[in-house]
C-alpha positions as a Markdown table, in Angstrom:
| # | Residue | x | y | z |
|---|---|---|---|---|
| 1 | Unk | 5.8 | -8.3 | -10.6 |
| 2 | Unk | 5.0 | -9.8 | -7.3 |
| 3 | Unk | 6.2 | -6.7 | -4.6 |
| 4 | Unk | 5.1 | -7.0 | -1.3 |
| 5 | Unk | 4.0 | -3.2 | -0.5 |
| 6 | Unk | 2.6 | -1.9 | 2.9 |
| 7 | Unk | -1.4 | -1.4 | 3.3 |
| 8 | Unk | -4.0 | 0.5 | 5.6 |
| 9 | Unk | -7.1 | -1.1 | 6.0 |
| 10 | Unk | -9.6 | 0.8 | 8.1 |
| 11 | Unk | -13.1 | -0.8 | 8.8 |
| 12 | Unk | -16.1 | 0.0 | 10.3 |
| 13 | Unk | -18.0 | -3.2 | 12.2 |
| 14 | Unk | -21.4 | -3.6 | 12.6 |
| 15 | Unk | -21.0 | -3.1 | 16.5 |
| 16 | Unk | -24.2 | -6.0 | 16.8 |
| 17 | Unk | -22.6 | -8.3 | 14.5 |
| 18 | Unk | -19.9 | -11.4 | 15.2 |
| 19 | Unk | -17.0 | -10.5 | 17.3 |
| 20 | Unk | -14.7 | -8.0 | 16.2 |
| 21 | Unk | -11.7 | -10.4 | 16.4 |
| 22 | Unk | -13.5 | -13.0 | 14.7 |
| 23 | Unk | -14.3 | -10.4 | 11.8 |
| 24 | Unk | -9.9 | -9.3 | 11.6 |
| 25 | Unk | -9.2 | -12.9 | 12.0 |
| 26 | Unk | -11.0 | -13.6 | 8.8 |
| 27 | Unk | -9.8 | -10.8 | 7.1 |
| 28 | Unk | -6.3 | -11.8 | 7.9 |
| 29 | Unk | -7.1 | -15.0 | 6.6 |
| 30 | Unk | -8.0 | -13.9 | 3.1 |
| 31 | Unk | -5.0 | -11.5 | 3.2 |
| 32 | Unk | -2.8 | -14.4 | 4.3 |
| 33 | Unk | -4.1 | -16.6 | 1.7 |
| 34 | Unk | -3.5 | -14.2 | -1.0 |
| 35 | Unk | 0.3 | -14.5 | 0.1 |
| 36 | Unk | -0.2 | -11.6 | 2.5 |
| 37 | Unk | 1.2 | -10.7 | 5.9 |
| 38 | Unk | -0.7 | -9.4 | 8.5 |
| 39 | Unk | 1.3 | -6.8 | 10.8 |
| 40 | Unk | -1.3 | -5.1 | 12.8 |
| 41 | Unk | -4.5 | -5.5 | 13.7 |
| 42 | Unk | -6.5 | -2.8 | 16.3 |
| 43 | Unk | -9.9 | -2.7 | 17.9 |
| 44 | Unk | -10.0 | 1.1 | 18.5 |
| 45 | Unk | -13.0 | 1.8 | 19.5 |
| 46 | Unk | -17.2 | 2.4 | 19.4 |
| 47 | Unk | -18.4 | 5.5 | 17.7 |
| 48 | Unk | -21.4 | 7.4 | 16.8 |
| 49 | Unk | -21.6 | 7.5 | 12.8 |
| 50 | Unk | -22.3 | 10.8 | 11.3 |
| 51 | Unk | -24.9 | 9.4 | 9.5 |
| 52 | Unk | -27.1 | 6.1 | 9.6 |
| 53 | Unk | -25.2 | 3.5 | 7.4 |
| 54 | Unk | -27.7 | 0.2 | 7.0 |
| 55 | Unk | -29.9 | 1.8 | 9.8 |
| 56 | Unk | -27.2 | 1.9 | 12.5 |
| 57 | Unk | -26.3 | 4.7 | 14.7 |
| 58 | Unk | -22.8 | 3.4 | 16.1 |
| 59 | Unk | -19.6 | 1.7 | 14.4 |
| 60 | Unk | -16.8 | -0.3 | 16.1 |
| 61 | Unk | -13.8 | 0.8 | 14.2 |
| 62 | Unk | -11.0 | -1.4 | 13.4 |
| 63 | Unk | -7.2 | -0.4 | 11.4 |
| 64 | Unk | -5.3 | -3.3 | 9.8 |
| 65 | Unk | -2.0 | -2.6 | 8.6 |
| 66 | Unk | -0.2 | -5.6 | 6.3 |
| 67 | Unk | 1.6 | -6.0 | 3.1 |
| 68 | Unk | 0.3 | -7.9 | -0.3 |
| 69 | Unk | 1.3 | -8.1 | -3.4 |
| 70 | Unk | -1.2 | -5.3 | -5.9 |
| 71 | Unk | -3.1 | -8.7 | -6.8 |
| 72 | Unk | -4.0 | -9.7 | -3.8 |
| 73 | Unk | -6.3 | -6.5 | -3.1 |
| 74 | Unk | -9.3 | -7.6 | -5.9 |
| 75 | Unk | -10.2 | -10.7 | -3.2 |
| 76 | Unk | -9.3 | -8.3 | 0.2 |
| 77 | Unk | -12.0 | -5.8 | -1.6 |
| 78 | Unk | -14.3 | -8.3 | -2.5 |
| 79 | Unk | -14.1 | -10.3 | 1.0 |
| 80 | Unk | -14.6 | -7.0 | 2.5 |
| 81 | Unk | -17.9 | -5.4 | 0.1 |
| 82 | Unk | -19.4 | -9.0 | 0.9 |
| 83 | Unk | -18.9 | -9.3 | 4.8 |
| 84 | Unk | -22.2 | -8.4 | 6.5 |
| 85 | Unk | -20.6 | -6.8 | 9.7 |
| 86 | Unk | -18.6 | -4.6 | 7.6 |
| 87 | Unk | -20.3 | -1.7 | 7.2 |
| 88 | Unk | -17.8 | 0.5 | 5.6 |
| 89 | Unk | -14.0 | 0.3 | 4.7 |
| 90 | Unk | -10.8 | 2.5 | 3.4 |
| 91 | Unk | -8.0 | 0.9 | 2.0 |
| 92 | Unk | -5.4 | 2.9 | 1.1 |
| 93 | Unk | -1.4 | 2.2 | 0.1 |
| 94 | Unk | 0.6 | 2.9 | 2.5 |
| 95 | Unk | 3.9 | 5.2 | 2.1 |
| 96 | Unk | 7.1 | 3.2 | 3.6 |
| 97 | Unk | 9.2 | 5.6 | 5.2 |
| 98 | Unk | 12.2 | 5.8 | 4.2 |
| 99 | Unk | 15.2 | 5.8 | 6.9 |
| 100 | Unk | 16.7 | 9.3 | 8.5 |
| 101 | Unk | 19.3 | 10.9 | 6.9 |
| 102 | Unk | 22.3 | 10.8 | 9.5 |
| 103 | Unk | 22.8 | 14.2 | 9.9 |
| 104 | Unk | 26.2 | 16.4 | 9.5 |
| 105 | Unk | 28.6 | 16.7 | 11.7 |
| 106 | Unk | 29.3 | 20.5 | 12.6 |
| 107 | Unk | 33.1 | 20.7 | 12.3 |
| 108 | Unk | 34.9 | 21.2 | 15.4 |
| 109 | Unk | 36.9 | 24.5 | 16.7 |
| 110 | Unk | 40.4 | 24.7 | 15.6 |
| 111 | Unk | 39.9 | 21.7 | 13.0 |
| 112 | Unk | 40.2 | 22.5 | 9.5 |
């Protein structure tokens, strides 16, 4: 069973460490080279933690949305627990929304 299904990835960077794009670029990388696809990748922004994680006070957080196959996540995971400037991550399966129900027509007056 090889199904491509739609991922969340939401990481917190060391804001001191490498680039930020360098740090998606290689995460795309491994996702890619599991037979990934990447479909988004966002900076959003610099934020005070609540609390100290590796002795730092601020995180640069990051959302990656792409679709693997359920064997590609053991090396996503892995690439992610060992990457210094990743202090902490979520990844989480995605739900794809299904399309809108095209809605009923009210009959018209005088039709039957």
């Amino acid at each position: 069973m090889n199904e491509q299904r739609l991922y969340e990835c939401m990481v917190v960077l060391d804001p001191e460490g490498e680039s930020p794009e360098s740090e998606l670029e290689s995460l795309g990388r491994v996702i890619r080279e599991q037979g990934g696809e990447v479909q988004e990748a966002k900076i959003w922004q610099r934020r005070r933690l609540a609390y100290p994680i590796r002795r730092k006070q601020e995180g640069l957080y990051a959302l990656l949305l792409f679709r693997a196959s359920a064997g590609a996540l053991p090396e996503v995971r892995r690439f992610l627990r060992l990457n210094e400037g990743v202090l902490r991550y979520l990844l989480l399966r995605k739900e794809e929304k299904a399309p809108p129900l095209p809605r009923a027509q009210a009959p018209q007056e005088g039709s039957e």
